[in-house]
N, C-alpha and C positions, 0 to 999 in steps of 0.2 A: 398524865394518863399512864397506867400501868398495864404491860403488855403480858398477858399470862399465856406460855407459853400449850398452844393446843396439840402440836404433834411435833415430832422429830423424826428423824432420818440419817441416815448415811447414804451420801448418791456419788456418784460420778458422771465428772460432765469435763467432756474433751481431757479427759484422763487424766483430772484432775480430782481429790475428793475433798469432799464439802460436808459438814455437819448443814442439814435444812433443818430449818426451823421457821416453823409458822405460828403467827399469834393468832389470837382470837379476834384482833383486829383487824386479821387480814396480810397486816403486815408480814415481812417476809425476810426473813436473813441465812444467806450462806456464811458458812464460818471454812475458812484455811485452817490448817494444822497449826497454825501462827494465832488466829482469833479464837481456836475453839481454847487456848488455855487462859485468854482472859474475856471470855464469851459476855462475862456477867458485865464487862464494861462496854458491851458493844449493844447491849439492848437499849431499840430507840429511845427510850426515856432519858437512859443516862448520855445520850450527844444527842438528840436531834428534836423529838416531838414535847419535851417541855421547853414550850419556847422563852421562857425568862432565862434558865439555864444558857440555853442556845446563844441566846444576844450576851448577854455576860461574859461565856468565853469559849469566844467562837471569831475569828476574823478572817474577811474576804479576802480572796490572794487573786492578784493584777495577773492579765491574761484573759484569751477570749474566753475559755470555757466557766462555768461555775462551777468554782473550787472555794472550800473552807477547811483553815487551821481550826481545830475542834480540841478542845480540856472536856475531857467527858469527868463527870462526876465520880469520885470516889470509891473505891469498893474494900470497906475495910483498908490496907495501907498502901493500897493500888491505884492512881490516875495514870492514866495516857491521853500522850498529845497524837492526834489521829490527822489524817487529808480526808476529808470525801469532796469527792468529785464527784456530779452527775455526769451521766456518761451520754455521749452525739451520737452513736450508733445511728445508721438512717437517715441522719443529716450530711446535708452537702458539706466539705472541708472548704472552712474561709478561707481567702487568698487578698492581702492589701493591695498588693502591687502586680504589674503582669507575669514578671519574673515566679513571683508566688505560687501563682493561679499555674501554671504554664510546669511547675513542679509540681503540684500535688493533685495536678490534672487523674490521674490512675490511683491515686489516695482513696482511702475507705475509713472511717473510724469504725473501731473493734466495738466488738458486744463487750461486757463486762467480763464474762466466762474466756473468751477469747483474751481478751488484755492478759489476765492473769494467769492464763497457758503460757503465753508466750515469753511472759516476764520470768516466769516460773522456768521454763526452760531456757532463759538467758542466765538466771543465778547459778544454776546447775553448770551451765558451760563454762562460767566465772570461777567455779572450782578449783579448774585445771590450771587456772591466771590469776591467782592470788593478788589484791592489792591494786588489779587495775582501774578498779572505778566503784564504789557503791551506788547501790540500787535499794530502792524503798521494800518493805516488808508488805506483801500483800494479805490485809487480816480478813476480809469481809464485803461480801456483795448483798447492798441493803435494796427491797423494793417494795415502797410501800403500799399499802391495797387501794391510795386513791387513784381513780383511773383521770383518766388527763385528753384534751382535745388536741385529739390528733394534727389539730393544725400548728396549734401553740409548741408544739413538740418540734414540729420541722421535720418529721420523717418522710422520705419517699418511700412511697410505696415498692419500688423493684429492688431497693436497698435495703428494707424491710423481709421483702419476702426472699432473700439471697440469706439474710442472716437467717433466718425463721427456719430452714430445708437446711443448711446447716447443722441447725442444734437440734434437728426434730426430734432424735433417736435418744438426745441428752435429755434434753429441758425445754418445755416450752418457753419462747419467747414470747411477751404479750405485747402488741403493738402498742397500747394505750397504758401501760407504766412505764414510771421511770425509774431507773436502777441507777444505781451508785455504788461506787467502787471507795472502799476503805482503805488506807494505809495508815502504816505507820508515819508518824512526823520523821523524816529529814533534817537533822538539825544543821543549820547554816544558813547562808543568803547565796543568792544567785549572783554570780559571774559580773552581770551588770550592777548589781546594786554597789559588790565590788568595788567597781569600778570610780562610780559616784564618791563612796565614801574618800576614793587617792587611796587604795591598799593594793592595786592592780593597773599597769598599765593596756592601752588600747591594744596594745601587741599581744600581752597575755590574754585576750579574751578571744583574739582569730587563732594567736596558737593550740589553746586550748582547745576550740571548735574544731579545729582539724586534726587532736589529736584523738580528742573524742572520737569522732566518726571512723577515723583509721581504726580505734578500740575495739569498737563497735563491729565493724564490718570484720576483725579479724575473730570475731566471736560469732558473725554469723548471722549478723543482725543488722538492720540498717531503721532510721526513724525518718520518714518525709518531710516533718515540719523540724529537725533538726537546728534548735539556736540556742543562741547562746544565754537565754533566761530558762533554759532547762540546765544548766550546770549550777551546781552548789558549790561550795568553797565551805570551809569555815575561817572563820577569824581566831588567835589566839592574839592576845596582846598586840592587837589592834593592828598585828599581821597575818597577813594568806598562809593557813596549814601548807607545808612544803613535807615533802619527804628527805630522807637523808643525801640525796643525789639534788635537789635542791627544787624537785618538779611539783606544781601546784597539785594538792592532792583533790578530787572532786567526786561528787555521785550527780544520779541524771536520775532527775525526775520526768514524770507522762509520758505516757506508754501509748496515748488512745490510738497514736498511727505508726504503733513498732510494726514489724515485719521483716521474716526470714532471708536475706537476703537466696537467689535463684542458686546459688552455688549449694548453699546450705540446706534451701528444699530437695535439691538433687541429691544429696549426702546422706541425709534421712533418709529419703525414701528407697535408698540401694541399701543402709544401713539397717533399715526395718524390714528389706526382703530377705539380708543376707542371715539376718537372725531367723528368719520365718524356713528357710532353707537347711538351713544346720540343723534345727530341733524337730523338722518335721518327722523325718526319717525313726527317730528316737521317742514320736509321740506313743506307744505305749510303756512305755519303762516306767516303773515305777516311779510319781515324785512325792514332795510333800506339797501339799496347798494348804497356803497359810493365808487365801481368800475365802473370806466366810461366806461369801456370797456365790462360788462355785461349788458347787454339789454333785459329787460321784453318783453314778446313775451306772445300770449295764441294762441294756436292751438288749431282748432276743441274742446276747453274748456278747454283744458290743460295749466296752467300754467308753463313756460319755464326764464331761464336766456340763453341768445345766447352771442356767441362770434365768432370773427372767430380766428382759430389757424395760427398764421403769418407764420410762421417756415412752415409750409405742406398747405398752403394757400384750407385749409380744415376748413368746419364750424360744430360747436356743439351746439347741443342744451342739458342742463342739465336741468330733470323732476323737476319744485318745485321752492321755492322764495329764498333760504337761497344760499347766495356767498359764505358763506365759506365750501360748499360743492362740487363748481363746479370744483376746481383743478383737485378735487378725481377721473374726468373721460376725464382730457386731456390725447391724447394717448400717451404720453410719459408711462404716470402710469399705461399701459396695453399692451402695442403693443409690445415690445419684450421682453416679459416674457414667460415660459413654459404655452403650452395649453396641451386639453385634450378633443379629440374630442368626442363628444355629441351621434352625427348621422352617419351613413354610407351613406346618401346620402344626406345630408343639409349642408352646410358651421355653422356649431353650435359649439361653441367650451366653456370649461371651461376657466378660469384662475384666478388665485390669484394677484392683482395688485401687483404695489411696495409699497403699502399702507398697505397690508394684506388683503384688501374687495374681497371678492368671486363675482365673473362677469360669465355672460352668454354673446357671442359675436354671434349675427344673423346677418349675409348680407342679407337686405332686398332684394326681387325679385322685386320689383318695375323696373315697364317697361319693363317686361320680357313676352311672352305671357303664361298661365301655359301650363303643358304638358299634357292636357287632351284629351278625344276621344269627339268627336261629334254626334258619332254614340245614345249615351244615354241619358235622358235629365238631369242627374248628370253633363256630362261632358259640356253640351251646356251650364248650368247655369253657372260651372265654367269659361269657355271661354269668356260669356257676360260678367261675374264680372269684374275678371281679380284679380292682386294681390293687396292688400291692398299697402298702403304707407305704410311706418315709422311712421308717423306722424297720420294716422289711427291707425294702430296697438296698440299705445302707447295708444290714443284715448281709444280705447273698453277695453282693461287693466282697464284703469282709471276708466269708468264710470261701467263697471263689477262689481269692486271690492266697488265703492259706494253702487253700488245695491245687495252687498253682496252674488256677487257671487265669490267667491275666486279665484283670476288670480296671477300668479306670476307680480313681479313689477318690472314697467318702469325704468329702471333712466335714461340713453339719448340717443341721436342720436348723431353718427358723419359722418360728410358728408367728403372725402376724397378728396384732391386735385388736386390726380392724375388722369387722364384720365380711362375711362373704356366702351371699345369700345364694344355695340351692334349690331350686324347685322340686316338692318333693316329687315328682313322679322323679326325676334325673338323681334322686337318690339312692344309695347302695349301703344301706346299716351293719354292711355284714362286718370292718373292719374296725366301727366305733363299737362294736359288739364283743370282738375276740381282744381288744385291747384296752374293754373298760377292766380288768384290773391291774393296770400296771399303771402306777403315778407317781407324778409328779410330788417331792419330798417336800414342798413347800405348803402349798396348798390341799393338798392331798385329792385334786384331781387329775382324772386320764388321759395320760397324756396326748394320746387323741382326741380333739374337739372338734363338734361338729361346726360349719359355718366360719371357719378359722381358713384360711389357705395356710401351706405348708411350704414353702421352697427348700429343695433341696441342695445344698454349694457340694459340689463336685469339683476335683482337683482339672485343668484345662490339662489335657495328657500330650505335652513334650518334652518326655521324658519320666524317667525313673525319679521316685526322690532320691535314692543313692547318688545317683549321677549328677544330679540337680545341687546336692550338696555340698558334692567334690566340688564340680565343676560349672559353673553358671552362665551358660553365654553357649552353648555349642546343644541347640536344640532340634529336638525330632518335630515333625510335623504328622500330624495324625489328617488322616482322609477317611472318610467310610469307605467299606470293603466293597456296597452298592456303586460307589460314586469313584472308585478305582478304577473298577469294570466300565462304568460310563464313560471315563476320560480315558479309555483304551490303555491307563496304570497296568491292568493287568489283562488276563485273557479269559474268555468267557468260561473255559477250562478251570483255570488256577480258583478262579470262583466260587466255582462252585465245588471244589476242593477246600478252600478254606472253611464255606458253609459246612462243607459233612466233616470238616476235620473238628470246628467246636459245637457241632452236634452232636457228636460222638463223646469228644470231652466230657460235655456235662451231661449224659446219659449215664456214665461210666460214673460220673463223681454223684449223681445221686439228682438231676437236676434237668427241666426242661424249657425253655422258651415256647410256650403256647401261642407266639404271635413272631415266632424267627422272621426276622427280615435281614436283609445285606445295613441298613442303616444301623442297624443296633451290633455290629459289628466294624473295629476301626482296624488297621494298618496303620505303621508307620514309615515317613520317608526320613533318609536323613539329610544334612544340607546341599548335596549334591543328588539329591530326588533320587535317589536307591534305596531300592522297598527293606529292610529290617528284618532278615527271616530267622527263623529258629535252625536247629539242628539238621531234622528232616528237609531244609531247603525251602518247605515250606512260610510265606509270611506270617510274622508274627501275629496274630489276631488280637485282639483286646476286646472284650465285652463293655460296654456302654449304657445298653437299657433293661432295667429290671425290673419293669413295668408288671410286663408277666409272664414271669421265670417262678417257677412251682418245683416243692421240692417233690422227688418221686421215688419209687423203689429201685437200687442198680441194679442191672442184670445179673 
C-alpha cells in the first residue's frame, strides 16, 4: 500500500519540533530533525505495512515490551536499520519479583512525545560530557489510523487522562491508537549477551550497572527499570570495545521510564525563571526573530509577538519584542497548575507557572453588558462605556506606567479556542465593532472574536522587574489599598489620601476610573510589613484594574 502524502505541517510539541505528516490513509508520522532528512525511508510502506517486506527484514528483540530491528527498503543508495517500539503509555509497569514491583511502584511509562523530550534533552546535556555513554538517534513517531480495543491496549483510564491534560495545548493524544517511537539501530549486543558469548565477566556487567546509573544521575537523569539488558557493548575481534584507559565503552537503550532526577527538575525550573527574569525587563528592545511562526503585531501602540496555539486552536498575544520569552505564557505552562483565587466575585486567580513565574489570570468581560443601575449618572456612564477589551486594558497599563503612573504589568492575552456562549440580551457589540478592523496577520481576522473568552496573564506584582532581575528572592507583598484600611495597614485618613492622590494622577495624565474603588488599587509591604512609600511619604499606589479606565481631556 502506498501512502500519498495528504497534508503536512511544522508543529511543536513539549518544545520539541516535528515535521507532521498525514496520509491519506489516516496514517500519521512525526518526523525529528534526524528523520525529516531521511523521511522518504521512514514511510510506512518502506518498514512497516508491506508486510512481506516486514517479515523478511524485520526481527523481534527479547524483552517485555514490543520491539523490532527494522532494514527499511532502499531509497536510491540509502537503507537504515531502524527500532520501533510500540509504546505502554497508560499501562501498568511490569514487575517479576517483589523487589521489582516495590521499585517502580511511582513508575509511569512516557507518551512517545514525552520519551523523546527527554532523551533529547539528556543528548544535549551529554554535550558537556563527551564520551560518556551513547544514546540512540530519535527519527520518528509513527501512529497508524487503525483504532484499536481499548481493552487489548491495557490503558487505565487515570493514566490516560493524566497523559491527555498534559499534551492538550501540544497534540492530542488519542486513547484508541497506538503510537511507536523510531530509532535509529544501535549497533552492538547487550551486556548480557556479552556475557554469554565469555567476552565479559559477571563483574563487568554489575560494574558496568553501577557506573551507568552514577552516569546517569550525574547528567540529571535517572531510568526506573534500570538493567543491565539496556547496556550495549560492541564486539571488535571478538573483544568488549574498551577505551584508552581500558573501561568498557557502552550506550543505553529504552527510554520508556527515563525521568529527570528531583535535583534536576529543581535546576530547571530556577534555570528557566532566572532566564525569564533577566529578559523580562529588556522585553522591548529591539530583537531579531528568526520564529516564523511569531508575528509582530502593535496594538493600540503596544508592541506584541502573536501566534496561534495549534493544539487548542486558541490565539496569543505575548506583551514586547523578545521570542524567547513567548513560550513562558503558552498555556500548557499555566493552565493546569494550582491556583489561588484573588476575588470573591471576579474570575482572578493566582498561579505559579511550570516555569516558577508568578501570574495574575483575568477573563476579560469583553462583550458582556456591566452590571450597573441606570437610575444614576455613575451607572449610565458605565453602561455607555461598557467593558474595556484585552487589548485596551493592556493598552492603559502600558501608556500608565510610561507616564509613571505605577500599574501592575501586562504580559499577554490568550484567546481560547473553545466556544463560549453569550446570551444575546447580556451582549455588548460595541467593542467587536471598534476593533473589527484590526487583524490578525494570519488569517486576516479581528482580533476580537465574538464567543471566544479572553484571559488576561498579568505579571503577580512583587516587585519591580529591575529588581526582580538584579535580585530574586527579597520580595514585596502587594495588599489592596481597600484591604490595608480593613486590616487597620493603614488609617482611614491615609486612605482616602491615597484614593485622591491617583485620582488626581490620572485626571492630570489624561485618564479616569468610572468605577474607582480601593480594590483596584495595591500598596506594597516589604519583608518586615513596612508600607513602600514614594517621596511625598505618601504609600506607593499601583493601579491593577482597567476594566473602566477611560481616556479624558486633562485639565
Amino acid at each position: 500500500m502506498i501512502h500519498n502524502i495528504k497534508t503536512t505541517k511544522n508543529v511543536n510539541i513539549l518544545d520539541l519540533s516535528y515535521r507532521h505528516l498525514i496520509f491519506d490513509s489516516g496514517d500519521e508520522i512525526y518526523l525529528t530533525d534526524h528523520g525529516l532528512a531521511v523521511w522518504q525511508n521512514l514511510l510506512p510502506e518502506n518498514f512497516w505495512t508491506d508486510k512481506d517486506w516486514f517479515q523478511a527484514n524485520s526481527e523481534r528483540q527479547r524483552g517485555s515490551g514490543d520491539v523490532y530491528k527494522i532494514r527499511t527498503k532502499p531509497i536510491g543508495m540509502r537503507q537504515l536499520d531502524i527500532v520501533l517500539k510500540w509504546n505502554r503509555m497508560g499501562t501498568d509497569v511490569p514487575g517479576e519479583t517483589y523487589d521489582e514491583k516495590s521499585k517502580l511502584e511511582n513508575a509511569r511509562f512516557l507518551s512517545p512525545f514525552e520519551e523523546f523530550q527527554l532523551l533529547q534533552e539528556l543528548k544535549a546535556g551529554l554535550r558537556y560530557t563527551p564520551g560518556v555513554f551513547d544514546l540512540q538517534v530519535p527519527m520518528a513517531i509513527y501512529v497508524p489510523a487503525t483504532k484499536e480495543d481499548s481493552v487489548s491496549l491495557g490503558r487505565r483510564d487515570y493514566l490516560m487522562s493524566f497523559i491527555q491534560k498534559k499534551h492538550k495545548e501540544d497534540v492530542g493524544i488519542d486513547f484508541d491508537r497506538n503510537y511507536a517511537v523510531i530509532y535509529q539501530w544501535l549497533e552492538g549486543i547487550n551486556i548480557v549477551q556479552a556475557y554469554k558469548k565469555g567476552v565479559v565477566r559477571e563483574q563487568d556487567i554489575q560494574e558496568l550497572l553501577e557506573k551507568a546509573e552514577i552516569e546517569m544521575r550525574d547528567s540529571g537523569f535517572l531510568i526506573a527499570d534500570h538493567k543491565a539488558e539496556h547496556l550495549i557493548v560492541k564486539l571488535i575481534d571478538s573483544n568488549v570495545q574498551r577505551d584508552r584507559n581500558g573501561n568498557i565503552m557502552y550506550g543505553y537503550v529504552d527510554y520508556e521510564l527515563l525521568e529527570r532526577t528531583p535535583e534536576r527538575e529543581k535546576f530547571m525550573r530556577l534555570e528557566r525563571r532566572h532566564v525569564y527574569l533577566t529578559r523580562m525587563p529588556k522585553r522591548f528592545n529591539e530583537y531579531t526573530n528568526e520564529e516564523p511562526s511569531l508575528q509582530p503585531m502593535t496594538i493600540f501602540g503596544v508592541p506584541y509577538l502573536y501566534s496561534e496555539v495549534p493544539s487548542s486552536k486558541g490565539r496569543l498575544w505575548v506583551v514586547g519584542n523578545d521570542p524567547c520569552l513567548f513560550d513562558y505564557f503558552l498555556p500548557e505552562k499555566w493552565r493546569h497548575v494550582n491556583r489561588t483565587r484573588l476575588s470573591k466575585y471576579h474570575d482572578i486567580f493566582h498561579k505559579m507557572s511550570r516555569d516558577g513565574i508568578n501570574l495574575v489570570l483575568k477573563t476579560s468581560k469583553v462583550g458582556l453588558k456591566p452590571d450597573a443601575d441606570p437610575f444614576n449618572e455613575r451607572g449610565r456612564k458605565i453602561l455607555e462605556f461598557g467593558f474595556n477589551s484585552p487589548f485596551e486594558e493592556i493598552a492603559l497599563a502600558y501608556e500608565l506606567n510610561r507616564k509613571e503612573i505605577p500599574s501592575i504589568y501586562p504580559r499577554a492575552i490568550y484567546m481560547t479556542g473553545s466556544m463560549a456562549t453569550i446570551a444575546d440580551a447580556d451582549l455588548d457589540n460595541s467593542r467587536y465593532l471598534s476593533h473589527a478592523e484590526i487583524l490578525v496577520p494570519d488569517k486576516k481576522e479581528s482580533i476580537l472574536k465574538k464567543h471566544h473568552d479572553y484571559i488576561i496573564l498579568w505579571g503577580y506584582w512583587n516587585g519591580s522587574d529591575e529588581m526582580l532581575a538584579a535580585f530574586d528572592g527579597k520580595y514585596l507583598t502587594p495588599i489592596s489599598a481597600l484591604n490595608a484600611y480593613r486590616y487597620n495597614i493603614i488609617t482611614k485618613e491615609l486612605y482616602f489620601e491615597i484614593m485622591e492622590k491617583i485620582q488626581h494622577k490620572m485626571q492630570m495624565a489624561g485618564f479616569e476610573d468610572l468605577n474607582l474603588r480601593g480594590t483596584h488599587i495595591i500598596i506594597s509591604l516589604d519583608e518586615d510589613r513596612n508600607i513602600i512609600s514614594e517621596n511625598d511619604g505618601l504609600p506607593e499606589a499601583r493601579i491593577c484594574n482597567f476594566e473602566y479606565i477611560n481616556r479624558v481631556q486633562a485639565d
